[in-house]
N, C-alpha and C positions, 0 to 999 in steps of 0.2 A: 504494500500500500504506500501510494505517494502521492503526497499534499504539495503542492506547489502554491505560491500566491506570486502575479506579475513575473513568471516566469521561475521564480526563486526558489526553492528548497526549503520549504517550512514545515517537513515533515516526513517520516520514511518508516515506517516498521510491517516487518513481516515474517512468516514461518516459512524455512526453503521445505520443511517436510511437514504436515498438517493431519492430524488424525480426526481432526473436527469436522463437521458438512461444510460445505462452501460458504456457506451463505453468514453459519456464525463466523468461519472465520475470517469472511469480509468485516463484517461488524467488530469482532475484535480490533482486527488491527485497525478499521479506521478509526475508531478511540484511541489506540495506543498509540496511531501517527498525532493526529489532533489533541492527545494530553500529556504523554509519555515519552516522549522522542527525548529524552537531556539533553539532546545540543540547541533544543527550544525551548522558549517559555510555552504553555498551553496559549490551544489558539485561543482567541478571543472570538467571541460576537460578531464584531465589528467584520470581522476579516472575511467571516465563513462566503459572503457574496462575490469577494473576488479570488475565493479559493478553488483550485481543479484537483479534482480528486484521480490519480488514475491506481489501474485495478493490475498485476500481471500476475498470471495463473503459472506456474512453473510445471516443466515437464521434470520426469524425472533426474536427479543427478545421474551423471555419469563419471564414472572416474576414471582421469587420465591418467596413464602409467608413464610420467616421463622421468628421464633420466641426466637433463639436463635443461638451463633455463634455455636455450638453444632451439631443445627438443620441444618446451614448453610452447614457445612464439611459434615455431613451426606450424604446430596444431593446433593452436587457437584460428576461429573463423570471426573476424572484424563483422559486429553489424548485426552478428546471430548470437555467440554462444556467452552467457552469463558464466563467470565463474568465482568458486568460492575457493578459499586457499585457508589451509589449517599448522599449524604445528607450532607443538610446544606450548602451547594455551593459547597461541594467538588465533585468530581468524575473523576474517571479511568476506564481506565476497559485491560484486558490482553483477548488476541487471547486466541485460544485453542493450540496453539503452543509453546505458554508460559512453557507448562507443560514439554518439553522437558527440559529445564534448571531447571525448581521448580517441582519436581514430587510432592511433600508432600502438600496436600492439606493448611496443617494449614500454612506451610510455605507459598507459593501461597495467601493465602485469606490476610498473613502479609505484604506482599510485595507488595498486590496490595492499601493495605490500605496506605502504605508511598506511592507509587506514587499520590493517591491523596493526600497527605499533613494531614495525619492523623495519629496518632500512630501506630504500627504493632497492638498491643493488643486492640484494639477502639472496643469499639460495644454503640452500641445505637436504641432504639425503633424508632428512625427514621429512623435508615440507610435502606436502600431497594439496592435490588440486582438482574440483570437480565442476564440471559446465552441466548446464542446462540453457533451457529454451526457457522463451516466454511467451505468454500471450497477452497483451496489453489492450487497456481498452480507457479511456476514460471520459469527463466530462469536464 
């Protein structure tokens, strides 16, 4: 689930794996985008008419078996595949939407490493990395 206002990022939370029906876990996370998100305050009132709500349904993870960051960029597909990155307690992961703003894959794989709280440049024989699809819809 993702809140935008005038383009902006005012909000993001979601489950990459959901055992709930659809429909509560829409309703969850658009509350926990709109009150829960900690890099925001809770939206306000005021805001909700010039806020866009969008929705993206995730296919299942897949996981890539690479064996070097090399290997990684190779196999990523720009524009399709979301991916989540784990190891050592850390982990993030960017939509497939993402690529709108980061086209450049190495750029992408850096950025989503500092959102986990890792260096852009990190690689490690632990880290592990899984993509998925999405289906987006919003209003």
């Amino acid at each position: 689930m993702t809140l935008t206002r005038y383009e902006v990022l005012r909000g993001c939370i979601g489950s990459l794996e959901s055992t709930d029906p659809l429909a509560q876990a829409v309703a969850n996370s658009a509350f926990k985008a709109a009150f829960s998100d900690s890099r925001f305050a809770p939206l306000e009132a005021a805001e909700i008419e010039d806020t866009r709500i969008e929705i993206s349904v995730l296919s299942e993870l897949e996981t890539l078996a690479t064996v070097s960051r090399a290997d990684l960029l190779d196999r990523l597909r720009p524009g399709e595949d979301g991916l989540l990155l784990q190891d050592c307690g850390h982990r993030a992961t960017y939509l497939p939407r993402v690529w709108d703003k980061i086209s450049d894959p190495e750029e992408f794989l850096g950025q989503l490493l500092v959102k986990a709280g890792l260096p852009g440049d990190y690689w490690s024989e632990s880290i592990s990395f899984k993509r998925y699809r999405a289906l987006s819809f919003g209003e």
